[in-house]
N, C-alpha and C positions, 0 to 999 in steps of 0.2 A: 485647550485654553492657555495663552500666553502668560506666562511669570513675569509682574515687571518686580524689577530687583528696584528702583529707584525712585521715587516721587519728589519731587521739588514742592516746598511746601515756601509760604503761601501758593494757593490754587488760585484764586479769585481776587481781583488787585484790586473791586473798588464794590464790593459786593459789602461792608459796613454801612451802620445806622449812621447818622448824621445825631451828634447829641441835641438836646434841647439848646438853645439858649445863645445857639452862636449866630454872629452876626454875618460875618463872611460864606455862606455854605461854599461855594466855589474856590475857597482856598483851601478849605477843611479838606473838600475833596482830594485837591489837590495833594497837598500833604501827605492823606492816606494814601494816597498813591503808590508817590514816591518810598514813603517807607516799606511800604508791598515791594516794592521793584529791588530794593535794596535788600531785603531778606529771601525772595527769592534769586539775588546772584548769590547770598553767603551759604543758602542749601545748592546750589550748584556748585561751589567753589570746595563745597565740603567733597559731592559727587563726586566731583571731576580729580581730587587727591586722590578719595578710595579707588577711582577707575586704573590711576596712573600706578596707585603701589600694587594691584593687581594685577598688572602689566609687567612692572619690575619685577615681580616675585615669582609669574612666570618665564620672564625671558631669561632670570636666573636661573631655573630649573631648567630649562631647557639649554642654557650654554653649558650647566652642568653635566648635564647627557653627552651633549655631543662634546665635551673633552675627555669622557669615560667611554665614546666611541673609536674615537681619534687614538687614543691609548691603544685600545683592542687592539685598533687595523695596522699601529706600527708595530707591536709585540708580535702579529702574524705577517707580516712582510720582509722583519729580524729572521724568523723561524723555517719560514719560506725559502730564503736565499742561501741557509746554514744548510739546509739539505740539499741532498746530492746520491739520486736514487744508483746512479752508476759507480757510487764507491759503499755507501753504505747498505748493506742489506739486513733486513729484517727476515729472522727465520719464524715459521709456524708458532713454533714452541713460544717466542718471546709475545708472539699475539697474543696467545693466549692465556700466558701468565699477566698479561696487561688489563688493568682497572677499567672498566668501560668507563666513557666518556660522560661525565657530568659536570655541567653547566655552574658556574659560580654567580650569574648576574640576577639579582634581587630584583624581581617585578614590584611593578607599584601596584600595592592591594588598600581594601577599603578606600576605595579611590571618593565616595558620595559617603563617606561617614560624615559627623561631627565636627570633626577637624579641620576638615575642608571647606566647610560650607562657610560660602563669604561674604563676608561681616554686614555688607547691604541685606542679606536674606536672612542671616542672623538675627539685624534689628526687626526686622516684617515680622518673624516668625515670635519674637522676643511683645513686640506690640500686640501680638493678636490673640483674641481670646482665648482661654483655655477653655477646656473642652470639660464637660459635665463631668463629676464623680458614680461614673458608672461601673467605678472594680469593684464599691460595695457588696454593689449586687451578683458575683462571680459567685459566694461563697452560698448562694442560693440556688445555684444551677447543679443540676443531674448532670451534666455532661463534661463537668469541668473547665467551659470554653468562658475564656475571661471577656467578659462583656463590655468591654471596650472596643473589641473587634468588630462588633455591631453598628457602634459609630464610626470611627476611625479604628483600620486596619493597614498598618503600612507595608506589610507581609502579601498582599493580597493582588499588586500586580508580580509580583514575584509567583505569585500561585498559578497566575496565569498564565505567565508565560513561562512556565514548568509544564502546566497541563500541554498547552501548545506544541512543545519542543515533546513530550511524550507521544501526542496523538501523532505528528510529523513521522516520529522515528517508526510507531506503527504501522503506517501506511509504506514507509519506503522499503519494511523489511516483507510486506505483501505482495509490493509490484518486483521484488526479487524475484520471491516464488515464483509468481508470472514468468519471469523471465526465465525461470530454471526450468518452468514445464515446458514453456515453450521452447526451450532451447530441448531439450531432450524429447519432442516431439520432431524437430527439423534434422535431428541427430538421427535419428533410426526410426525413417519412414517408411521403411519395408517391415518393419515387423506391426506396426501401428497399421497400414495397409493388408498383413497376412489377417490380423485381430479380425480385422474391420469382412474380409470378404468368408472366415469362417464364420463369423457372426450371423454374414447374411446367408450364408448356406445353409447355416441350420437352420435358420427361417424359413428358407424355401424348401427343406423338408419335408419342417411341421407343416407345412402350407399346403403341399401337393399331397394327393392322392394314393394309396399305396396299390400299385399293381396286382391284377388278378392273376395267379400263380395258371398256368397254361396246363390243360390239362390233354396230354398228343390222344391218351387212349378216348378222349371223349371224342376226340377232331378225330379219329380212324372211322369209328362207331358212323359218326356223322356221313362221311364221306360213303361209306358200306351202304348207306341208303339213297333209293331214286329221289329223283326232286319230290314227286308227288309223293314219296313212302317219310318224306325228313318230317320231323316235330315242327311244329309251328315255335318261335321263340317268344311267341305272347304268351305260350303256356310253359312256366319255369317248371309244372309240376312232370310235363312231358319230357323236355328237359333233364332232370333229376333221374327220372328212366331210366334216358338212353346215356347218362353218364357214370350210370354204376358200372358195377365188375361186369364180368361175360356170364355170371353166374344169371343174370335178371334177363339174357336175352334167348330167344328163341335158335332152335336148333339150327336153321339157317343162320342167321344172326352171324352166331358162334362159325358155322363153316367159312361164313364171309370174312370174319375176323383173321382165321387161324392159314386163310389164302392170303390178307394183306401182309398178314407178318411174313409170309414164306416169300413174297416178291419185295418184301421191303429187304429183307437178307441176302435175296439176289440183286440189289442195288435197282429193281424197276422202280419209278415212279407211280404211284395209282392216279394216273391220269385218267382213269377210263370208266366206265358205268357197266356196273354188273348186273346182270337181272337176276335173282331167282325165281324160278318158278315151281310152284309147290301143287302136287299132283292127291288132291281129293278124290276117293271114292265116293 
């Protein structure tokens, strides 16, 4: 919402009653008029002073500047041409016995105080109502919060844009972070890569099946018997049998056994089909 610093008063040049009694109305009007028109040039003329010494007061302040610039730039142009790096030298030691560098020029502070504020917005604020006696009621509160701030708080865009400038700074020191993971993900992609495919291996570990441990003497035992003499493998309990010790098999069995091992020592292969034949009375 727009501030007007200035009103021209009379507003309305012919917005008066016409009194009782008068004979002319059209010159009354008249009249009133005129006198409107003529009091709103003397609040214009007043205006237009305030605008002009607000004008002056700044363009003084600011020729004042810039001759306290002007100064600067000659006192560093003097200082500038007085050296001369190829005769004078500066050793270590004199740096460092030397005062760091601070600044002598006075900033403008409370720049929106009291002081400032000018005189058109002075009178507005000077004309306008005050504001309810509600500090009474401060000395009633649990929390100590002066209840004024309820109605008018002039503290409170200021709070705002403190929270603002707070929640901002949080967020930018987050998408650091971001930046730092990711930078240190782009940095040492092979060890992020080694993580990643031990991870999956151990996966496919737990995943897979564990191998049945091979057992030769049972594949011998097997191989020792004709097709038609082998266990059926629907029966695990036949199975179990013929994969004990040689202590569970028949005295043939054992002969056939104690021949594979003597040709397996001699480097033959048991590629071949033995028969036993067992001789009843």
């Amino acid at each position: 919402m727009p501030l007007v610093k200035r009103n021209i008063e009379p507003r309305h040049l012919c917005h008066s009653a016409v009194p009782d009694g008068i004979g002319n109305e059209l010159e009354c009007v008249t009249n009133n008029t005129l006198s409107t028109i003529i009091r709103q040039l003397s609040s214009l003329s007043t205006h237009a002073e305030n605008v002009f010494g607000e004008l002056f007061n700044e363009a003084n302040t600011f020729y004042g500047r810039a001759n306290s610039l002007q100064d600067r730039i000659d006192r560093l142009a003097v200082k500038v041409t007085q050296l001369d790096s190829s005769v004078e030298e500066v050793s270590l030691q004199d740096i460092n016995m030397r005062k760091a560098f601070k600044s002598s020029t006075v900033h403008d502070q409370q720049v929106l105080s009291k002081g400032s504020t000018p005189s058109s917005v002075a009178e507005m604020h000077n004309r306008s109502d005050r504001p309810p006696p509600l500090d009474a009621l401060t000395a009633y509160r649990e929390d100590s919060t002066n209840a004024m701030n309820f109605y008018s708080d002039p503290s409170y865009f200021f709070e705002l844009w403190k929270e603002k400038m707070l929640q901002d700074t949080a967020e930018k020191r987050k998408e650091r972070r971001r930046q730092r993971v990711r930078g240190r993900e782009h940095s040492t992609p092979l060890l992020y890569e080694q993580k990643r495919c031990v991870e999956s291996s151990t996966l496919q570990r737990e995943v897979k099946k564990v191998r049945k441990a091979r057992n030769r003497r049972h594949e011998w035992n097997m191989m020792a018997f004709d097709k038609e003499l082998r266990p059926d493998h629907r029966h695990p309990q036949t199975l179990r049998r013929g994969a004990s010790s040689e202590g569970s098999l028949s005295p043939d069995g054992r002969l056939v056994v104690h021949l594979l091992k003597e040709r397996k020592k001699e480097g033959i292969q048991p590629g071949f089909k033995m028969l036993v034949v067992t001789h009843t009375s």
